[in-house]
C-alpha positions in Angstrom: 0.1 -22.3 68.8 -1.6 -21.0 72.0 -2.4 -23.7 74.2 -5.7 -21.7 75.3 -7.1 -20.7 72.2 -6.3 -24.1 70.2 -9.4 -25.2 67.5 -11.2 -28.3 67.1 -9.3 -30.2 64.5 -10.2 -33.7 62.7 -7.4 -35.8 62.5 -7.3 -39.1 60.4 -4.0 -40.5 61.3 -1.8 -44.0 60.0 0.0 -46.3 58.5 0.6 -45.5 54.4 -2.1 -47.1 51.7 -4.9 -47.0 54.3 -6.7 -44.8 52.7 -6.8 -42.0 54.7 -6.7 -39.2 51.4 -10.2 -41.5 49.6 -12.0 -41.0 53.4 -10.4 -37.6 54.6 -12.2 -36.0 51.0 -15.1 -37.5 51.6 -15.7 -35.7 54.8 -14.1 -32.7 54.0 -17.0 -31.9 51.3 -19.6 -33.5 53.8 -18.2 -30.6 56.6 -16.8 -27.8 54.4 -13.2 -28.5 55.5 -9.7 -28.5 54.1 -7.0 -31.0 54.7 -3.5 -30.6 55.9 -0.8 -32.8 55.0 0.4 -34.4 58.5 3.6 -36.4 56.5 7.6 -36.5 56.7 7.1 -37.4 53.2 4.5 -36.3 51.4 5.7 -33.0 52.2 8.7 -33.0 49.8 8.6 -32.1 46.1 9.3 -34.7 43.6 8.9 -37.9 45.9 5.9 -39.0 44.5 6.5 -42.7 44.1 6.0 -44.6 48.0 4.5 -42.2 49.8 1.0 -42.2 48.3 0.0 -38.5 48.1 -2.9 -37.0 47.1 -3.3 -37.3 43.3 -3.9 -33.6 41.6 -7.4 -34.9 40.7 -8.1 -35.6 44.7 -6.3 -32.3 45.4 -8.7 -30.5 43.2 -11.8 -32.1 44.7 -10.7 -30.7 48.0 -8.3 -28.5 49.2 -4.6 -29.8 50.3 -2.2 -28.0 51.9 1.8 -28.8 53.2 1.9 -31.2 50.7 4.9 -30.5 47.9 6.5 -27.5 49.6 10.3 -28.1 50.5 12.8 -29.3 48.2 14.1 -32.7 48.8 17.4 -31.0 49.7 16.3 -28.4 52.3 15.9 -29.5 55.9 12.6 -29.7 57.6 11.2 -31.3 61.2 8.4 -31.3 63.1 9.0 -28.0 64.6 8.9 -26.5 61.6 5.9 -28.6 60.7 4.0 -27.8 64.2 4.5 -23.6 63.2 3.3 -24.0 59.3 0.2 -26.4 60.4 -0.8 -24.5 63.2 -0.7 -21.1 61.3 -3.1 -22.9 58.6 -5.2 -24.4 61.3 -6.0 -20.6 62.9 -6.4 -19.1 59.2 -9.2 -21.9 58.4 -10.8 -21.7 61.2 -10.9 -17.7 60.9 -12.7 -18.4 57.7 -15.3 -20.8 59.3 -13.1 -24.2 57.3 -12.7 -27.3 59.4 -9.1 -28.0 59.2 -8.6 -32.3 58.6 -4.8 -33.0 59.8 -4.3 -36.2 57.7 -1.2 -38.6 57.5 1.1 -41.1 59.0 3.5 -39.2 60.7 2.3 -39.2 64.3 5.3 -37.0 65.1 3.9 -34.4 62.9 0.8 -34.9 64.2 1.8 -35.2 68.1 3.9 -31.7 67.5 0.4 -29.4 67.1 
C-alpha cells in the first residue's frame, strides 16, 4: 500500500479465545464495516480445530474475508498477507465499508 493514501482501519488485535470475532461483529453492523482476517492460522483451509475462527453463522452475520483461502500445503507470509489485505482495505473503503483487521497475528497486522 501507498504510505500517503493509506485508510482509517479498526483493528482488534490478540491473543486466541478473547473474543475478538463476538466484539469485532458487533461493531461491524453498528459502523457498516467488514472484517479481515489478520491470522497465520485462520487463514488456512481445513484447520478449524485451535484456531477459533469465525463460525459460518458469525461469517454470515457479517462479512469475513482472508479467512479459508490457502491450502494447508501452499506457502504463505506476511508479505503476501500485507498485499491481499491491503488490496481489500482500498476496495472497502472505495465502497464507503469500514474495513475491521481482526486477529492474533501482530506480524500480519504490523505488515499493513
Amino acid at each position: 500500500m501507498n504510505t500517503e493514501a493509506k485508510p482509517n482501519i479498526i483493528v482488534i488485535c490478540g491473543p486466541t479465545g478473547l473474543g475478538k470475532t463476538a466484539v469485532s461483529i458487533e461493531l461491524a453492523l453498528d459502523f457498516h464495516g467488514e472484517i479481515i482476517g489478520a491470522d497465520s492460522m485462520q487463514i488456512y483451509r481445513y484447520m478449524d480445530i485451535g484456531t477459533a475462527k469465525p463460525t459460518r453463522n458469525e461469517q454470515a452475520q457479517v462479512p469475513h474475508h482472508l479467512i479459508d483461502i490457502v491450502d494447508p500445503d501452499d506457502p504463505f507470509d506476511a508479505a503476501g498477507f500485507a498485499k491481499m489485505a491491503g488490496e481489500m482495505i482500498m476496495n472497502l473503503h472505495a465502497v464507503g465499508i469500514v474495513p475491521f483487521v481482526v486477529g492474533g497475528t501482530g506480524l500480519y497486522i504490523k505488515a499493513l
